[in-house]
C-alpha positions in Angstrom: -9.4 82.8 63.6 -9.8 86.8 64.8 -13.4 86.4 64.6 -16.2 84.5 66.6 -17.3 81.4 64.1 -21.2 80.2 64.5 -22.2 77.5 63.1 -25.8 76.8 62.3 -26.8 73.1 63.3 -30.4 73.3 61.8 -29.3 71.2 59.1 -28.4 68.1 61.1 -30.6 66.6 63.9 -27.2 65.2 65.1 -26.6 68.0 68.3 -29.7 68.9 70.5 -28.7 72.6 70.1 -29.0 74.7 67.4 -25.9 76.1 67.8 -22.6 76.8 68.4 -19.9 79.6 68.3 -15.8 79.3 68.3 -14.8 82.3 70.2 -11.6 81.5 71.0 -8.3 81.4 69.2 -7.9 77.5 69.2 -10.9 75.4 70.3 -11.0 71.8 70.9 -13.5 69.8 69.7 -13.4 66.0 70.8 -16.1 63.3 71.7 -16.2 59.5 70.6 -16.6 58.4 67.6 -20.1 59.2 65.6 -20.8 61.8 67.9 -20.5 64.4 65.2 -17.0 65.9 65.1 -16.5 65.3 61.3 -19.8 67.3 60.9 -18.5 70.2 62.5 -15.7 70.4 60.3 -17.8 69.8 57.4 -20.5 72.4 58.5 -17.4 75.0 59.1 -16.4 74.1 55.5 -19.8 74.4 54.4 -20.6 78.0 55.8 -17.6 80.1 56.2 -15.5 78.1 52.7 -16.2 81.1 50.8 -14.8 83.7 53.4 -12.4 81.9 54.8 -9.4 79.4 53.9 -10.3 76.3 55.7 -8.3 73.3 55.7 -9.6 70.0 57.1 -7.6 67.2 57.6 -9.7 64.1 58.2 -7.2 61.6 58.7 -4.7 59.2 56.4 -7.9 57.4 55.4 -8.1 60.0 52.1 -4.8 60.4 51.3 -2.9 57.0 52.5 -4.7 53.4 50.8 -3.7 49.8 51.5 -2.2 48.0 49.5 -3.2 44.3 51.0 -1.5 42.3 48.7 2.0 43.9 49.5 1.2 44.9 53.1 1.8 48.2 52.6 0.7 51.7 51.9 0.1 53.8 49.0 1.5 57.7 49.6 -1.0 60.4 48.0 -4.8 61.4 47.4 -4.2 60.2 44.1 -2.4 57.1 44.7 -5.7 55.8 46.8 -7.4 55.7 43.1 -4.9 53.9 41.6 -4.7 51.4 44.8 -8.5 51.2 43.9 -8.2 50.2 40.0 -5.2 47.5 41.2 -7.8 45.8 43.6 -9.7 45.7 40.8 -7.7 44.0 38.3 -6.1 41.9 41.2 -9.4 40.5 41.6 -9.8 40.2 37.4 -6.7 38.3 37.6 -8.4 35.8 40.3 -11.3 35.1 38.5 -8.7 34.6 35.8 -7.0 32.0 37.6 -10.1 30.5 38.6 -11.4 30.0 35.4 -7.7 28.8 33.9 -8.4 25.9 36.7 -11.2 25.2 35.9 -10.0 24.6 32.0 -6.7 22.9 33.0 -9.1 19.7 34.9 -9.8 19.4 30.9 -6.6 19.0 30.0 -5.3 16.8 33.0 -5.4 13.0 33.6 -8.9 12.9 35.6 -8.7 11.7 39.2 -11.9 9.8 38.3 -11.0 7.4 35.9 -14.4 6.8 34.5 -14.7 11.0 34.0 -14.0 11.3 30.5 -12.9 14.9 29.5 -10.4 16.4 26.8 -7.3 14.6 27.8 -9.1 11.0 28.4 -10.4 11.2 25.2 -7.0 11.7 24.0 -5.2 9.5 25.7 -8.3 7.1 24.3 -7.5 7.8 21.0 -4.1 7.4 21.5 -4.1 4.2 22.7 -6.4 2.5 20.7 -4.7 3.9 17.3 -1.7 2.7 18.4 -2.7 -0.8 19.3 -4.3 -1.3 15.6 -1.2 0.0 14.5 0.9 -2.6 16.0 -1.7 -5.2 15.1 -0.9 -4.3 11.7 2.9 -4.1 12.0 2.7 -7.5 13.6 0.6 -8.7 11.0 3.3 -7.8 8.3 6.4 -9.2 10.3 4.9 -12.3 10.7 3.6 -12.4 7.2 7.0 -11.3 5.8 8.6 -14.3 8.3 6.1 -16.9 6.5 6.9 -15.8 2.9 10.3 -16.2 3.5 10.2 -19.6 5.2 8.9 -21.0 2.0 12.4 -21.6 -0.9 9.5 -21.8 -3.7 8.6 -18.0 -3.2 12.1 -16.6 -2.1 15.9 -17.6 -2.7 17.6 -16.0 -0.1 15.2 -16.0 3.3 16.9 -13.1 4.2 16.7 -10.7 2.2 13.2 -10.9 2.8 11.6 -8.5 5.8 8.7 -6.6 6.5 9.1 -3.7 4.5 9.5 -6.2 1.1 5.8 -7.6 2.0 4.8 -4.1 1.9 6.1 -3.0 -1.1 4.2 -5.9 -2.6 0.9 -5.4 -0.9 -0.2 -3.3 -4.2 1.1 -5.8 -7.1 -0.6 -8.5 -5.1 -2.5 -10.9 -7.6 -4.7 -14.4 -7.6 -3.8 -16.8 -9.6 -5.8 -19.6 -11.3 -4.9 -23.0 -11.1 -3.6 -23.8 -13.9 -1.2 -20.7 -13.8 0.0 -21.9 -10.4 0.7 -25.5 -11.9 2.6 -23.5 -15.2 5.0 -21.9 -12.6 5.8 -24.8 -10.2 6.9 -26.3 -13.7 9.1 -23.5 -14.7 10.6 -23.2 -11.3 11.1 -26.6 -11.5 12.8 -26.7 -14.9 16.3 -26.6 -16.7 17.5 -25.6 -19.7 16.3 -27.2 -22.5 17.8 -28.1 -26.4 14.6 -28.8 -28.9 15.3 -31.7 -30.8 15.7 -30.5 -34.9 13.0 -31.5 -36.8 13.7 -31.9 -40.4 10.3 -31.5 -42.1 10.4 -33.9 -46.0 9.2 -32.0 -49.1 8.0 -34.4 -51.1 6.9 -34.4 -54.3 4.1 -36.6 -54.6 2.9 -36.3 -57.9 6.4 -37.8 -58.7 5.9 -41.0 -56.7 2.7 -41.6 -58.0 4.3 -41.0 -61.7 6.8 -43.5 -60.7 3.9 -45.9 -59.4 2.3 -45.6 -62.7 5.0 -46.5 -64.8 5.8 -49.6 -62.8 1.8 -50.4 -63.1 2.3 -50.4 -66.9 5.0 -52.6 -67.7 4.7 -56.0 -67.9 6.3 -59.4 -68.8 6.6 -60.8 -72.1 6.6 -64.6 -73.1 9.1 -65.6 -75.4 6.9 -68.7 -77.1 3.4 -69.5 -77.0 1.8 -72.0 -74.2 -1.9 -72.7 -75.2 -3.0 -73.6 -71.5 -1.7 -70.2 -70.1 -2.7 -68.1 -72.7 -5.8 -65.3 -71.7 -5.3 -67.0 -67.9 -2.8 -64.7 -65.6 -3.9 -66.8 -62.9 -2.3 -69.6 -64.4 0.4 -68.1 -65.8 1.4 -66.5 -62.1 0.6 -69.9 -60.8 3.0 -71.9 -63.5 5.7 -68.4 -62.8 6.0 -69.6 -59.8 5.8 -73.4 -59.5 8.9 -73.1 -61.9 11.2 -71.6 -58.9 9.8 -74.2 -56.3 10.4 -77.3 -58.5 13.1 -79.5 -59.9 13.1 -82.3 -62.5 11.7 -85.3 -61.4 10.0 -83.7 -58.5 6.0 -84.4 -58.6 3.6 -80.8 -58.8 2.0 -80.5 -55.6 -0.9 -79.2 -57.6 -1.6 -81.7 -60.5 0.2 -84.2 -58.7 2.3 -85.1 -62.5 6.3 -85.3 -62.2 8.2 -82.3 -63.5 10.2 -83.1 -66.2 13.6 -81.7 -67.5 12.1 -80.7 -70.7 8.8 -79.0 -69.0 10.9 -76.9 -67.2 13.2 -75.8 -70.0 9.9 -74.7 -71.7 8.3 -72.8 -68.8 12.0 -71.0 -68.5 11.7 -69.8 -71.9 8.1 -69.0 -71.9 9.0 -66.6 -68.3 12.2 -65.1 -69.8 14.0 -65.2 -65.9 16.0 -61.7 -66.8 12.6 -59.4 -67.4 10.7 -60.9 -64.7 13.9 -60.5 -62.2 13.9 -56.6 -63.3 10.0 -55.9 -62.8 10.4 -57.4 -59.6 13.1 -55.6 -58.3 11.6 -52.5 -59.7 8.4 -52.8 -57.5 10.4 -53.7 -54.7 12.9 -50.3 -54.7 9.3 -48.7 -55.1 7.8 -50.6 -51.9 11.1 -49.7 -50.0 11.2 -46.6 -51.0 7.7 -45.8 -50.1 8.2 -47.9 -47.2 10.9 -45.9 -45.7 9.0 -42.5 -46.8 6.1 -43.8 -44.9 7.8 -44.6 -42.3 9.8 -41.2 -41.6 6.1 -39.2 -42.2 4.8 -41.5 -39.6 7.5 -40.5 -37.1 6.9 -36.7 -37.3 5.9 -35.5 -33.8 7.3 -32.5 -31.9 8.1 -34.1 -28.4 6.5 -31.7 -26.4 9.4 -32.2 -23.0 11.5 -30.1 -24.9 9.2 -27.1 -24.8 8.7 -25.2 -21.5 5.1 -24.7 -20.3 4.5 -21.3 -21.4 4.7 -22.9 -24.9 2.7 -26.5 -24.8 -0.4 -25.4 -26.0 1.3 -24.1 -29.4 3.2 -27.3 -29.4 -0.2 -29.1 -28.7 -1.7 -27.2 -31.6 1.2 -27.9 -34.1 1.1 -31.6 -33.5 -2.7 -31.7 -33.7 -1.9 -29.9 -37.6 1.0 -32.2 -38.1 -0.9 -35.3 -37.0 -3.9 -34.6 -40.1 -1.0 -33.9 -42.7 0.8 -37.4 -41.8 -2.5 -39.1 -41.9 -3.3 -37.5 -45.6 0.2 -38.3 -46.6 0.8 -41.6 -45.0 -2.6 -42.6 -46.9 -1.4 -41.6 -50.0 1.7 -43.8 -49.8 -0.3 -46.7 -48.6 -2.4 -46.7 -52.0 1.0 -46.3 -53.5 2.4 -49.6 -51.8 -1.4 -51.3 -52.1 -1.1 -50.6 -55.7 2.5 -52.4 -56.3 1.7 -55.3 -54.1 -0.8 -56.1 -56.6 1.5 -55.6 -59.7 3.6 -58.1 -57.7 1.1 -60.7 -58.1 0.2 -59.7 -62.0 3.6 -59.1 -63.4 2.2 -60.1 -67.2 -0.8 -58.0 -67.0 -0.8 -54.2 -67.1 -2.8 -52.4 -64.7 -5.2 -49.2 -64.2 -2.9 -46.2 -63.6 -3.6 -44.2 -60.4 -5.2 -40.6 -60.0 -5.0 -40.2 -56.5 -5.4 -36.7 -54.7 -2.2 -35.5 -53.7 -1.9 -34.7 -50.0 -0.3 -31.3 -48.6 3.5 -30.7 -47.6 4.1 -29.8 -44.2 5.2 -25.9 -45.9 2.5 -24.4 -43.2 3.6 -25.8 -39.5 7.3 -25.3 -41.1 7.2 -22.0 -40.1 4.8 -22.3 -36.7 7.8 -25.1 -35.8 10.5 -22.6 -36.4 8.9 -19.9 -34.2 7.9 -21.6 -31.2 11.4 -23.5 -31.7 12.7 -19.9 -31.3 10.9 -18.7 -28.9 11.4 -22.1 -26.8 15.2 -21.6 -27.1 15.5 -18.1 -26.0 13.5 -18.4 -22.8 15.9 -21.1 -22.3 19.3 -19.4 -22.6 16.9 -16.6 -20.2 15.5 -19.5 -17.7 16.8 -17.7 -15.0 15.5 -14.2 -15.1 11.8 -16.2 -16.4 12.2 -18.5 -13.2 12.4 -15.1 -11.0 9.3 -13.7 -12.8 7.5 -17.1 -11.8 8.7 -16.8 -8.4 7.5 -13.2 -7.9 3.9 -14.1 -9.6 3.8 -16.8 -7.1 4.9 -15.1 -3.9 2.7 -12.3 -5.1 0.2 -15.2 -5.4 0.7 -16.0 -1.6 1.0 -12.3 -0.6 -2.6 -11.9 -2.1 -4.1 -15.1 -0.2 -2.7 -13.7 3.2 -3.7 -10.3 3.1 -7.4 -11.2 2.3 -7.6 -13.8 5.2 -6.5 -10.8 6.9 -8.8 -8.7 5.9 -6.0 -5.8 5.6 -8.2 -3.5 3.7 -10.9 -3.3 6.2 -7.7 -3.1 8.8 -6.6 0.0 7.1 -9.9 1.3 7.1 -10.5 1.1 10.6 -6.9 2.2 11.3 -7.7 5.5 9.1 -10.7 6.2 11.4 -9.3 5.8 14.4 -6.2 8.2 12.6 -9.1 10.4 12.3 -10.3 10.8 15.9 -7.2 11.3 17.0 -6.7 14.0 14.7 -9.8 15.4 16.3 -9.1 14.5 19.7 -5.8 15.9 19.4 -7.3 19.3 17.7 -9.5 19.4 21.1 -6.8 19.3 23.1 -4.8 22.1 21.1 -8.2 24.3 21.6 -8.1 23.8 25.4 -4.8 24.5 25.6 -5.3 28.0 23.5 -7.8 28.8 25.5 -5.7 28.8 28.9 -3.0 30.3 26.5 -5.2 33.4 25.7 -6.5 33.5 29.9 -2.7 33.5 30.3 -2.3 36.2 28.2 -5.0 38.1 29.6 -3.3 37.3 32.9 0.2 38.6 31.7 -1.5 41.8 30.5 -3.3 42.4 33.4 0.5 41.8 35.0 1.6 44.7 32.9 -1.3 46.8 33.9 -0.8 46.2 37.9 2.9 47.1 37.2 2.0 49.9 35.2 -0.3 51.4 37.9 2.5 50.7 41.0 5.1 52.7 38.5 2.8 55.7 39.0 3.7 55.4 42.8 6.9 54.0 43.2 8.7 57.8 43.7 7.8 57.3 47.7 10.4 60.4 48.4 8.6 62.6 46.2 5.1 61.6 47.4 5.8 62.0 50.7 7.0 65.4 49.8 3.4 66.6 48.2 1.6 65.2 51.4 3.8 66.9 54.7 3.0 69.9 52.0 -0.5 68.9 52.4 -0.1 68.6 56.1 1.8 72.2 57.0 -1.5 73.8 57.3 -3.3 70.7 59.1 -1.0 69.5 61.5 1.9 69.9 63.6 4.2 66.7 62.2 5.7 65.8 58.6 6.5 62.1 57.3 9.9 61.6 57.7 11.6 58.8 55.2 13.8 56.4 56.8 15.8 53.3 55.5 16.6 50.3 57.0 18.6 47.1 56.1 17.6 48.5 52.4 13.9 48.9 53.5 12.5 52.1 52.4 9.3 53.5 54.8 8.0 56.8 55.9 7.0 57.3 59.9 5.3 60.3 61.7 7.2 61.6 64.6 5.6 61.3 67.9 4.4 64.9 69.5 4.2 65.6 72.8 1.6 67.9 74.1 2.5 70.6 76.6 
């Protein structure tokens, strides 16, 4: 400086003078601190800036930062500002942290076991949908193990397991009693041959006919007997008393002997060959309506040949057969009444019959035939039916257990509690985004940090720009050294004279 400097202190009420001028090449200026050296130079800088080049260095503070977290420093006026903005987002990323803690005790196993929060909840859930669920797991293996124990419902024990009950849960079906009893009998059953039944057609307008004609013949005497004539009483009575006596026997009835000659009479009067041939025409009649009567009256299906899914038909059929045997049976009874009594008038014709003629068995011929057939091929397929019977009654069983049960509400209750897991679960995943997304934040901020240290990492260069800085402040330069790979920058130690 080749001129005297005066600097006007009326500005500051820091220096009791007014005053002061810098008359000499160098001057020194020093005092303690706050005693007002930095406003000197800022006064000189004030004043005499636009005349002069003035140059004041006041100290690393402006051009060196700290950078605390690293323990180190920051090289350049312009690295301070960054230093600033990575303090700031340092302390972004704590409050970051602070908050990710904060949601993590949500997602954590609570010290405080009665604390609920988002993982308790879960873990709630959890737990209780899995204990229902083995309840009802339990509930079918032990279900499945009583099915099986029972050879009415299964064949082979096992073949039957859990997952078979399950299957069934949705066919399950009640069954009424009578159904139950209809099965037990099947299952119980062999195969079984229906006895033929050879229905009669009869032609009953023939028989009667046949009746008739008999009714109509009679005997005729040979000579004429005054006492019998007009009397068949007598004349049966003296028909007969001639085949029970011999000459010389007395009549049990007029108490008289019988003689030769009173028989020899009475033989001629009953010619022996015509009466012999009416008899023995009413008796073929009686035997054959006899044995016709007799075969109608024997007409029943047996109903032990017919398996239970077909008794009631058979029941029915009989019930129809049972009111045609009556009809026809009748029928032949007036037929047989009727000859008994031309038995006992064999000289006198009687009144020809006009009975109504009963019906055939033509209808239940054909009902026979079909439940016959029917009957027969669920015998040569008794096994598969006796499987079907079994399944309807195991099915039966199946039914009865899951009600006592109470399986639907079961599945019910497990559904809800499948439900709040679900949600409990979705509560968690929301938590857990959420310290995702801080993370992120975090991770940017990362890249932020890094991004600002890039801008001073070139140390070499940076010291450069400031001992440039300092040529025209100060006597010294930062000089870069490197130790055991350490990089740093020191300022030489200068020695006054």
């Amino acid at each position: 400086m080749g001129a005297i400097m005066k600097l006007d202190f009326s500005t500051t009420v820091i220096f009791s003078n007014s005053d002061i001028e810098f008359d000499k090449p160098i001057n020194f200026v020093f005092g303690k601190n706050g005693t007002g050296k930095s406003t000197i130079t800022s006064l000189m800088n004030e004043q005499y800036g636009d005349s002069l080049d003035i140059r004041v260095f006041q100290g690393f503070d402006s051009i060196v930062g700290e950078d605390k977290k690293l323990n180190a420093v920051t090289l350049g006026e312009e690295n301070t500002s960054i230093n600033e903005q990575i303090t700031d987002k340092e302390a972004e990323k704590e409050n970051l942290i602070l908050d990710i803690e904060k949601m993590s005790k949500e997602i954590r196993e609570p010290e405080n076991k009665k604390i609920k929060n988002v993982f308790s909840k879960l873990e709630d859930s959890n737990k209780e949908k899995k204990n229902k669920s083995k309840e009802i797991e339990s509930f079918y293996t032990q279900s499945a193990a009583t099915i099986a124990k029972d050879n009415r419902l299964v064949e082979n024990a096992r073949t039957y397991r859990k997952d078979t009950f399950k299957r069934e849960i949705s066919y399950a079906n009640l069954l009424e009693q009578n159904d139950i009893e209809k099965n037990n009998s099947i299952l119980k059953s062999e195969k079984k041959t229906v006895k033929t039944i050879t229905f009669p057609k009869i032609n009953f307008a023939k028989y009667q006919e046949s009746v008739n004609e008999i009714l109509d013949a009679k005997v005729e005497s040979k000579i004429v007997l005054e006492e019998l004539s007009d009397n068949p009483q007598k004349t049966n009575f003296a028909e007969k008393g001639m085949h029970i006596h011999n000459s010389g026997e007395k009549c049990s009835f007029c108490g008289n002997f019988v003689t030769e000659e009173r028989l020899t009479i009475l033989k001629k009067y009953f010619s022996a060959d015509e009466v012999e041939l009416l008899k023995k025409r009413i008796l073929n009649g009686k035997e054959k309506i006899e044995a016709l009567r007799n075969t109608i009256s024997a007409i029943k299906v047996d109903t032990n040949d017919f398996y239970p899914d077909y008794l009631e038909r058979v029941g029915v059929l009989n019930d129809n057969i049972t009111v045609l045997v009556k009809d026809q049976v009748s029928f032949l009874e007036a037929l047989l009444s009727a000859l008994n009594e031309k038995e006992k008038n064999l000289f006198k014709e009687e009144v020809a019959l006009n009975l109504d003629f009963p019906e055939n068995f033509d209808d239940v011929i054909s009902d026979y035939e079909e439940i016959v057939k029917l009957n027969n091929d669920f015998s040569n397929n008794l096994k598969a039916k006796q499987d079907e019977e079994m399944r309807a009654l195991r099915l039966h069983e199946v039914k009865k257990i899951i009600d006592k049960f109470k399986l639907d509400s079961e599945l019910v209750k497990l559904e809800a509690l499948d439900r709040r897991e679900a949600e409990a679960q979705s509560n968690f995943n929301v938590e857990v985004d959420k310290i995702r997304k801080e993370n992120d934040k975090i991770g940017a901020i990362d890249n932020e940090i890094s991004a600002l240290k890039n801008k001073t990492k070139n140390t070499e260069k940076l010291a450069h720009n400031i001992n440039n800085k300092l040529r025209y402040l100060v006597s010294f330069e930062m000089i870069r050294k490197k130790v055991d790979d350490q990089e740093f920058y020191e300022t030489p130690i200068v020695k006054l004279s």
